[in-house]
PATI-100720 format. One line per 4 residues: number of its first residue (from 1); their letters; for each residue x, y, z of C-alpha. Coordinates in nm, 2 decimals, decimal comma. Layout:
N
NUM) A) X:Y:Z ~ ... $
//
This chain:
453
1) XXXX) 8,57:11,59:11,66 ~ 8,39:11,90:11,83 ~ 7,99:11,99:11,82 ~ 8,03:12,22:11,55 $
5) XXXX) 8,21:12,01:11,35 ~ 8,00:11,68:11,37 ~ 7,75:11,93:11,30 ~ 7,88:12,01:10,97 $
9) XXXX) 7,91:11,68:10,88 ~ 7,58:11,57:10,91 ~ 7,43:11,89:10,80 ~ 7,66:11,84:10,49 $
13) XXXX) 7,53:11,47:10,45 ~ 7,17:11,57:10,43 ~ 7,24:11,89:10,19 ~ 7,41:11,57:9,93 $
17) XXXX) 7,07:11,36:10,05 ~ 6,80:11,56:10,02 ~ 6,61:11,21:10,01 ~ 6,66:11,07:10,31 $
21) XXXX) 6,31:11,00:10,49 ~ 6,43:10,79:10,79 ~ 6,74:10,83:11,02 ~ 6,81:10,52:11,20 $
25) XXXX) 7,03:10,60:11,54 ~ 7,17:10,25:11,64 ~ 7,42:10,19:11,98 ~ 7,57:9,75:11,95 $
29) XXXX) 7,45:9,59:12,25 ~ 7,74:9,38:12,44 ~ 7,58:9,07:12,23 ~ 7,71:9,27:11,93 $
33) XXXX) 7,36:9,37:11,80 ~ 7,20:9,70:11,68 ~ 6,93:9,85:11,93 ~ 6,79:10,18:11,82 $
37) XXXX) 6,55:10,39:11,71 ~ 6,38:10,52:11,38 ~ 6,35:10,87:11,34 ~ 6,21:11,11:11,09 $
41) XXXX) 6,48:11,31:10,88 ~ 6,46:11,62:11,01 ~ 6,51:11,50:11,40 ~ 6,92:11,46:11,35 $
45) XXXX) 6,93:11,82:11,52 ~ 6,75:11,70:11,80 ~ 7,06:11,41:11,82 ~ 7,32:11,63:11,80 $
49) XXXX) 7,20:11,86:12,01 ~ 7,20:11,62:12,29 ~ 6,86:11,57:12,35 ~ 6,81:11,24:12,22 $
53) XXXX) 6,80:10,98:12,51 ~ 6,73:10,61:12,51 ~ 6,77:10,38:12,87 ~ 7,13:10,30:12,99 $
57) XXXX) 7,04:9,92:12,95 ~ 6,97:9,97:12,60 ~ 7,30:9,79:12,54 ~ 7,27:9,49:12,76 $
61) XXXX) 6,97:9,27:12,70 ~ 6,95:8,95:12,65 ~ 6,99:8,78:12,30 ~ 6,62:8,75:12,31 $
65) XXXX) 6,61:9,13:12,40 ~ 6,50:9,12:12,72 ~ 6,58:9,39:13,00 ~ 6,79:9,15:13,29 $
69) XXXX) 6,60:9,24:13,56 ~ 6,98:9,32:13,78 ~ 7,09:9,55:13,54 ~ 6,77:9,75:13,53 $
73) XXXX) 6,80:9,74:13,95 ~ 7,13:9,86:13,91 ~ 7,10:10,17:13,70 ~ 6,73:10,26:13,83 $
77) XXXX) 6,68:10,14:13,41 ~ 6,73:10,55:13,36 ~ 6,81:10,71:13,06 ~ 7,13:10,81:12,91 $
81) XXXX) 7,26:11,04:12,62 ~ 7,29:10,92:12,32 ~ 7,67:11,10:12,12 ~ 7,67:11,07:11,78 $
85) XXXX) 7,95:10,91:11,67 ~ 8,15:11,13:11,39 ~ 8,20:10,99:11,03 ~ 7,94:10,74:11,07 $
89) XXXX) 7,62:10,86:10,92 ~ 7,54:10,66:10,57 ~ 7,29:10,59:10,37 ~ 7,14:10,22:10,35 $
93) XXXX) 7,11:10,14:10,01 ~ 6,96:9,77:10,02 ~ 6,62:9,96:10,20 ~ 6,31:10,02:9,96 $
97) XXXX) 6,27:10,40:10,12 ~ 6,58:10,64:10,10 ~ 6,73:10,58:10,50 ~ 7,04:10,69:10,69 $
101) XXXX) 7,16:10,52:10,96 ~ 7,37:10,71:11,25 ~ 7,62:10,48:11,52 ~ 7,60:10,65:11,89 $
105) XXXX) 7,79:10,63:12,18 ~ 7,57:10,60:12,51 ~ 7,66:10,85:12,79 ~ 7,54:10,90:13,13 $
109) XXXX) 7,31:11,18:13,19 ~ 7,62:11,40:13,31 ~ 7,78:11,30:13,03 ~ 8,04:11,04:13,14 $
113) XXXX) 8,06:10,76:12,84 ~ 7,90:10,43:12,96 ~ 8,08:10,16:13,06 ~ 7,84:9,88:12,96 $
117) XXXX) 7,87:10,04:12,56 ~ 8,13:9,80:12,42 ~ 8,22:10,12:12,17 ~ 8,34:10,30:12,52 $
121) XXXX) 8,49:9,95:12,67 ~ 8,73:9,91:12,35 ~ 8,75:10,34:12,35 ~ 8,92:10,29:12,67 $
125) XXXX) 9,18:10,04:12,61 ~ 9,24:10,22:12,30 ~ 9,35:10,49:12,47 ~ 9,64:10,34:12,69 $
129) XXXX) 9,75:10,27:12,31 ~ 9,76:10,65:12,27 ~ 9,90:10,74:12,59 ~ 10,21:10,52:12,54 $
133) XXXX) 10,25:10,70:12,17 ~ 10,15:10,31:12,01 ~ 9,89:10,28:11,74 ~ 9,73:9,95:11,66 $
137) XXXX) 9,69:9,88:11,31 ~ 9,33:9,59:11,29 ~ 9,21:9,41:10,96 ~ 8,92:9,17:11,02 $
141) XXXX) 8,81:8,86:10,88 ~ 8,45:8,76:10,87 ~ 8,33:8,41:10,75 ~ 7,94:8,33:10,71 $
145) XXXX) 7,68:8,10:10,55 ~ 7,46:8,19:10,28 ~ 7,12:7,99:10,38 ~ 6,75:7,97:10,18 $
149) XXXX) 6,45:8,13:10,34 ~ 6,28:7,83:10,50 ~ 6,41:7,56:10,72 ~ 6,43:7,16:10,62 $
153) XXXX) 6,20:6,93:10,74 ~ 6,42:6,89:11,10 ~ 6,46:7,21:11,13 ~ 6,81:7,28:11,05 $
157) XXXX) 6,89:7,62:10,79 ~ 6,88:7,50:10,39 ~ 7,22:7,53:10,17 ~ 7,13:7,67:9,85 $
161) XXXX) 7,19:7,42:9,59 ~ 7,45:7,53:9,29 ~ 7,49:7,46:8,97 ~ 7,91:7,30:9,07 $
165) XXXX) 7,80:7,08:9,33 ~ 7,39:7,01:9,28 ~ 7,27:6,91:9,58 ~ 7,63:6,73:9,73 $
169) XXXX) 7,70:6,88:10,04 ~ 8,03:6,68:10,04 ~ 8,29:6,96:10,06 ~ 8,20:7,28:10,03 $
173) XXXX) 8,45:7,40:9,71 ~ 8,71:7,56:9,90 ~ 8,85:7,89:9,66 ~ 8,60:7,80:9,38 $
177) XXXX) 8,60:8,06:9,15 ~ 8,28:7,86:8,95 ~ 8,07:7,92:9,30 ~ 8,19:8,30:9,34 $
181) XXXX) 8,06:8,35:8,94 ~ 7,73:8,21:9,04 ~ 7,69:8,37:9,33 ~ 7,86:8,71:9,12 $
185) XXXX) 7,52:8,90:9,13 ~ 7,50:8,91:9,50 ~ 7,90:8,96:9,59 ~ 7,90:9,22:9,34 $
189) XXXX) 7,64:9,39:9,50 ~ 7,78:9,33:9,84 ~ 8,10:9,52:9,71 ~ 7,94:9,81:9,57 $
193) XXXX) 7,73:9,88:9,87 ~ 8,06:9,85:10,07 ~ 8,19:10,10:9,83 ~ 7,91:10,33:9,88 $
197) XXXX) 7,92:10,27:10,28 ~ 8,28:10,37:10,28 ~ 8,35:9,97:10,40 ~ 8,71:9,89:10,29 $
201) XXXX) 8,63:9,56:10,16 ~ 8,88:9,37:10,05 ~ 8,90:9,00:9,96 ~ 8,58:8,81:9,87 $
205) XXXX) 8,62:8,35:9,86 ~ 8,44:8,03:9,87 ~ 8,46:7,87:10,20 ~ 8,52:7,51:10,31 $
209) XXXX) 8,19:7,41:10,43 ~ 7,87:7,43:10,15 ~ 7,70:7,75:10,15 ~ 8,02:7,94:10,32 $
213) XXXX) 8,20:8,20:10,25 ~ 8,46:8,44:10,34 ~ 8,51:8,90:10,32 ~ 8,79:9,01:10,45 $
217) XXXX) 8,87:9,37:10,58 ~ 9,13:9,63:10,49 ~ 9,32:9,71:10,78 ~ 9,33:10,03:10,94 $
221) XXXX) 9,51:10,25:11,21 ~ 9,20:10,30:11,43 ~ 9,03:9,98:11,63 ~ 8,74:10,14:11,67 $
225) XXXX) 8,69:10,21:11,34 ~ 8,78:9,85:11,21 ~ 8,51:9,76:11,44 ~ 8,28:9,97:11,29 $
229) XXXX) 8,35:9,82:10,98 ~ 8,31:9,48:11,08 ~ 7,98:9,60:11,21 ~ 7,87:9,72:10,90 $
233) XXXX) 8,03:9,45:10,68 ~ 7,80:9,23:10,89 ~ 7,50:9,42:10,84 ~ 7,56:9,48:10,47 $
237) XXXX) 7,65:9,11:10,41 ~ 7,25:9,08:10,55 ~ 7,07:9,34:10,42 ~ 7,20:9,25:10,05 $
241) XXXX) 7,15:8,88:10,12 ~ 6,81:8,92:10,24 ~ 6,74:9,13:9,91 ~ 6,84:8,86:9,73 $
245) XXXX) 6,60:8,61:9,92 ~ 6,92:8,46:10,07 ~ 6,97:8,48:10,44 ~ 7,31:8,56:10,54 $
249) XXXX) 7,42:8,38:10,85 ~ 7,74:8,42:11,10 ~ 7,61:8,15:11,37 ~ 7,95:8,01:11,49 $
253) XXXX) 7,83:7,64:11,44 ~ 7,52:7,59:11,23 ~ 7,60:7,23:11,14 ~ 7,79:6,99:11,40 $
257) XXXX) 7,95:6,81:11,14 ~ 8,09:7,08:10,92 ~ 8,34:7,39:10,98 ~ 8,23:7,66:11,15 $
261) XXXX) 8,25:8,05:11,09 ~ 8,53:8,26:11,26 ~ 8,63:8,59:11,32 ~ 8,97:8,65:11,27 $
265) XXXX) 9,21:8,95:11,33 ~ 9,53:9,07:11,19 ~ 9,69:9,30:11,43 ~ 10,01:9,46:11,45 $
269) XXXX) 10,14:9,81:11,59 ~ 10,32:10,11:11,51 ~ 10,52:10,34:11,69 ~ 10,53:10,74:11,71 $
273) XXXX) 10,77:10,69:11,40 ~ 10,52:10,45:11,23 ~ 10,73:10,18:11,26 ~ 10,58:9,85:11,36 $
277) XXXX) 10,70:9,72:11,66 ~ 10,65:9,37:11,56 ~ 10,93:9,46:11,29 ~ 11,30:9,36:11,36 $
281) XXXX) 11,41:9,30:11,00 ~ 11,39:8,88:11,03 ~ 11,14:8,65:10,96 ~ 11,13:8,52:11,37 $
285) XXXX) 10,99:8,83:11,47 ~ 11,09:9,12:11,74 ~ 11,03:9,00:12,10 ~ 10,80:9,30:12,15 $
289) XXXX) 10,59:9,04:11,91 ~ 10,68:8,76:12,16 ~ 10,57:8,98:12,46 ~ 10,23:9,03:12,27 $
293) XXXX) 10,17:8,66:12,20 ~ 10,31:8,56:12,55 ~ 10,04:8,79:12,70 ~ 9,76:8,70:12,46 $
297) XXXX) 9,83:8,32:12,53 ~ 9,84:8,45:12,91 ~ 9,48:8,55:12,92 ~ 9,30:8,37:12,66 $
301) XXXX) 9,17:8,17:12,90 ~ 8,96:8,44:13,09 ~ 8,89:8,59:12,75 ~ 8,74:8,31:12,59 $
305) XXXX) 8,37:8,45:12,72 ~ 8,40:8,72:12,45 ~ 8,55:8,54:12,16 ~ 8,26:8,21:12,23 $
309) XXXX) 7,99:8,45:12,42 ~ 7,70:8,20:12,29 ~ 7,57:7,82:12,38 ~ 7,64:7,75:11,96 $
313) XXXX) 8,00:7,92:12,01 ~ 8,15:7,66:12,16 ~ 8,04:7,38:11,92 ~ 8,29:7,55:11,66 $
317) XXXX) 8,55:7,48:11,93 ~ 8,63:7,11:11,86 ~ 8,92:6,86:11,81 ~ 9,01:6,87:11,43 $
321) XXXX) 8,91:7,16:11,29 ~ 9,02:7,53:11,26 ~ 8,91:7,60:11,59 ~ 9,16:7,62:11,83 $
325) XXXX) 9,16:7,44:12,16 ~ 9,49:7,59:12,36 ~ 9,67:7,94:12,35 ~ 9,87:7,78:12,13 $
329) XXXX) 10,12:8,04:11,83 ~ 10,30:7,93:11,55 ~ 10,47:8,07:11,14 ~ 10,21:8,00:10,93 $
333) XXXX) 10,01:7,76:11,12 ~ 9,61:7,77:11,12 ~ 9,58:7,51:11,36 ~ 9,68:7,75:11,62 $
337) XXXX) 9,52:8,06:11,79 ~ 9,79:8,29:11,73 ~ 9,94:8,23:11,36 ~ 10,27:8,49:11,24 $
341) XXXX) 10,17:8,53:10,87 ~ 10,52:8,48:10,62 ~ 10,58:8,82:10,43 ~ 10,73:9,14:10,41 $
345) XXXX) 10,88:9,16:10,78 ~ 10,75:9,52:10,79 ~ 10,45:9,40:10,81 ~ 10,49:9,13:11,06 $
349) XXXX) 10,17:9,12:11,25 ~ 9,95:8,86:11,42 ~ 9,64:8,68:11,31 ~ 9,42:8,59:11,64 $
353) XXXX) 9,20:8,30:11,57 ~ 8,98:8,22:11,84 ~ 8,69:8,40:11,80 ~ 8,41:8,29:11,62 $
357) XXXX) 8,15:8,53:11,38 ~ 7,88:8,61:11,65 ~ 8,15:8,78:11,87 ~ 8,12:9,09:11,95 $
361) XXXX) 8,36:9,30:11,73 ~ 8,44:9,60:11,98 ~ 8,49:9,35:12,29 ~ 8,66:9,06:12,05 $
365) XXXX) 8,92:9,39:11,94 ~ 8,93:9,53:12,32 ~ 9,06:9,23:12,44 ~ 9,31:9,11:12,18 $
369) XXXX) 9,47:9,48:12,24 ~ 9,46:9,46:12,58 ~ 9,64:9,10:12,60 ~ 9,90:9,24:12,39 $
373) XXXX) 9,92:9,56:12,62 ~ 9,97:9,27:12,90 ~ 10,24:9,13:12,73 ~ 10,46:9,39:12,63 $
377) XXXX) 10,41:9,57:12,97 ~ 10,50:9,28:13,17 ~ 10,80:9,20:12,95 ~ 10,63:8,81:12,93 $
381) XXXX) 10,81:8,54:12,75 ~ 10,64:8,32:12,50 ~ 10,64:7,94:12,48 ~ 10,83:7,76:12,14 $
385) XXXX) 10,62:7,80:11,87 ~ 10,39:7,48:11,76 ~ 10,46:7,33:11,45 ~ 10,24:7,03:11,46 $
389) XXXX) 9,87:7,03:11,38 ~ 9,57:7,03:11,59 ~ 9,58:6,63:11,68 ~ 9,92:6,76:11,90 $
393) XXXX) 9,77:7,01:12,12 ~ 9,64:6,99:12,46 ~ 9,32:7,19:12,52 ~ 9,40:7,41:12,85 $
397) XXXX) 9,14:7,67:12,77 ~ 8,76:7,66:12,92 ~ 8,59:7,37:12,75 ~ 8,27:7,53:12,80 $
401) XXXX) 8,02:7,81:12,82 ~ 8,00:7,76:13,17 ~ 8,37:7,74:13,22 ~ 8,43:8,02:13,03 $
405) XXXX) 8,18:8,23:13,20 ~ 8,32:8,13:13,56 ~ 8,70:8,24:13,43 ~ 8,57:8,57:13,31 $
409) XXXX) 8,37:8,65:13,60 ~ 8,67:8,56:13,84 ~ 8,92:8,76:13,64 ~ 9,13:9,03:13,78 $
413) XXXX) 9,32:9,13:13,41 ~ 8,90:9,17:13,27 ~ 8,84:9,35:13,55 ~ 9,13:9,60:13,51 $
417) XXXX) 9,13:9,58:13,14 ~ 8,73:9,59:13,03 ~ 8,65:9,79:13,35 ~ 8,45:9,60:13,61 $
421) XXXX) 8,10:9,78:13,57 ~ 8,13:9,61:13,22 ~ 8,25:9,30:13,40 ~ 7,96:9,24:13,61 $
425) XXXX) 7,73:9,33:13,30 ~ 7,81:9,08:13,08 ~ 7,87:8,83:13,35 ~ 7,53:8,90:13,43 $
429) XXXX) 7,34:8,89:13,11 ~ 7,55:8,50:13,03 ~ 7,38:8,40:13,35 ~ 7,04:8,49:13,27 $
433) XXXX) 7,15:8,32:12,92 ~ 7,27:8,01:13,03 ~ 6,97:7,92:13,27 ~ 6,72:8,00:12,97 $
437) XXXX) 6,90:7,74:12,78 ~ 6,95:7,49:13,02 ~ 6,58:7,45:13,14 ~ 6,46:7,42:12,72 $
441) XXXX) 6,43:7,03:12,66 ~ 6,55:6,93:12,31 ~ 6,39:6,73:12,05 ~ 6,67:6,49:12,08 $
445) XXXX) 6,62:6,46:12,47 ~ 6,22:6,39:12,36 ~ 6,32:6,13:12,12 ~ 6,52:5,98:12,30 $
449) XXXX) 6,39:5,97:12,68 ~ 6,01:6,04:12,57 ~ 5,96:5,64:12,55 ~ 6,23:5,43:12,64 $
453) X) 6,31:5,56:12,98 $
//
């Protein structure tokens, strides 16, 4: 979209909301969170005019939101331009005064996109789709916990209690409709903001764990726009929850004992024809589709740093449960990380299942499509599909955030397919990370050391 045109657009939005008081301009930071600014109504022009600036580390701080002090070093911690990105100005309807919000892309000052923005990293794998005449076609899953406000006495996040279960937080009522109709003032409300947001919302269920649940995501032929709807889905999902005095949570693992939440995503793709290349008219699959899985389960490992990018991410990763352990594929199998839905075989696709909720959704889709790019250019051949459950596989991918961090940082296929500015980024801002958390001393190391040792 040119100037002019994105011009029109927003100039159209505020002649149909005369209302708005606030615009809030947000870039996702590589942890997958909004940083941004607030801004008076009437100061969109000075955004899409280009003179709206905010510092090229704006998108990679720390999860407490700290500058890391190698990245500032790097870029002299200058500022860059802020692009406004078009078709994504909306109004936020759960807010108490009539706001807009506005996604941007971050730029240098000479107007080269940024390569630490994760919008730019999955841009540019997006567009070796394009330039080979392919089209990816992205549905997300998200799965989250609905918590009190408060914490218990030990400090752990409180399940609401419901009227089907009391306070049993045996099983969590996988598929109850009876939860979903008690919870029906707060999903309804999530759907019609969605509506209003333009959020292709699509499935709404009951979870397996108490207090979980699950939205799933319409797919589309555009990645970066089915991340920008998993952005927003995330951000509605809070903003209604927290307006209902709920607070919505996607924490990969907020209980050890109890499933975690994932974030999963259907992908297939299409061809200048619009045929799906996945597609050979039988149930097995085309072996394009077995290139793609052979190169997804080829560099899982050195991906696993965006699909488990926290300290919690990787207690969701465990023997047992829906989290996979190995680059493992299989029909209709969610023990493994790549499952082949049964269906129409014209829309044979495949559901990656590694990542959990916190993942970043432009990195998480940037390196599932550039896996499958691996695979199909590289002609690679997939292992036998697994048909036993989780109790049969071998875990052969990092074990650990440190693992994971060391594979990543080592990687030549991140390096060539995430860009190696971005590379060195997040490698940098995991570092700083992990040594925070590994010099905090736990209550459970007090309780248990504090005395007896």
């Amino acid at each position: 979209m040119n100037e002019a045109m994105m011009n029109h657009q927003v100039a159209r939005f505020f002649e149909d909301h005369p209302e708005i008081e606030t615009l809030e301009v947000v870039l996702t930071d590589i942890n997958g969170i909004f940083r941004g600014k607030w801004l008076p109504a009437d100061s969109a022009g000075k955004v899409l005019d280009g003179k709206f600036k905010m510092p090229l580390t704006a998108v990679s701080p720390d999860i407490w939101g700290r500058d890391v002090p190698a990245l500032c070093k790097q870029t002299g911690d200058g500022d860059g331009i802020c692009q406004p990105v078009e078709h994504s100005i909306r109004v936020l309807p759960w807010l108490s005064r009539p706001t807009a919000q506005l996604f941007l892309q971050l730029n240098t000052e000479v107007g080269t996109p940024w390569e630490f923005d994760p919008r730019v990293v999955l841009k540019n794998v997006f567009e070796k789709y394009r330039e080979r005449g392919l089209t990816p076609v992205c549905a997300p899953e998200l799965e989250f916990f609905l918590f009190e406000e408060g914490r218990t006495g030990d400090g752990k996040p409180k399940i609401p209690a419901t009227r089907v279960n009391g306070e049993c937080q045996i099983g969590g009522q996988l598929y109850s409709t009876e939860v979903m109709q008690e919870m029906a003032g707060l999903m309804h409300e999530i759907r019609k903001t969605c509506d209003q947001m333009s959020v292709p919302l699509e499935g709404l269920l009951k979870e397996l764990s108490a207090g979980q649940y699950e939205l799933n995501l319409h797919h589309v032929d555009n990645p970066l726009q089915a991340a920008d709807n998993a952005q927003l889905l995330k951000q509605v999902i809070k903003g209604v929850a927290r307006k209902h005095g709920f607070i919505a949570s996607f924490m990969a693992k907020p209980f050890g004992d109890r499933d975690g939440n994932g974030f999963h995503t259907h992908v297939s793709v299409l061809d200048r024809e619009g045929r799906n290349i996945f597609d050979d008219g039988t149930e097995k699959g085309s072996d394009l589709m077995h290139n793609a899985i052979a190169g997804l389960a080829a560099v899982m490992p050195d991906s696993m740093l965006i699909f488990a990018p926290h300290l919690n991410s990787w207690r969701r990763l465990q023997l047992g449960v829906h989290g996979p352990l190995s680059p493992t594929w299989g029909y209709e199998n969610r023990y493994v990380a790549m499952r082949i839905p049964n269906g129409d075989c014209a829309a044979r696709r495949i559901e990656h299942r590694i990542a959990g909720a916190d993942a970043n959704p432009y990195l998480s889709l940037a390196v599932i499509l550039a896996g499958i790019l691996h695979g199909i250019d590289n002609r690679m051949q997939a292992d036998p599909p697994t048909t036993t459950g989780p109790e049969k596989t071998r875990a052969v991918l990092p074990s650990s955030w440190d693992a994971a961090l060391a594979s990543f940082e080592d990687s030549e296929f991140i390096g060539q397919a995430l860009g190696t500015v971005f590379q060195r980024a997040m490698s940098e801002i995991k570092r700083v990370e992990q040594h925070e958390f590994s010099a905090a001393v736990s209550a459970l190391e007090y309780d248990s050391y504090l005395v007896l040792a």
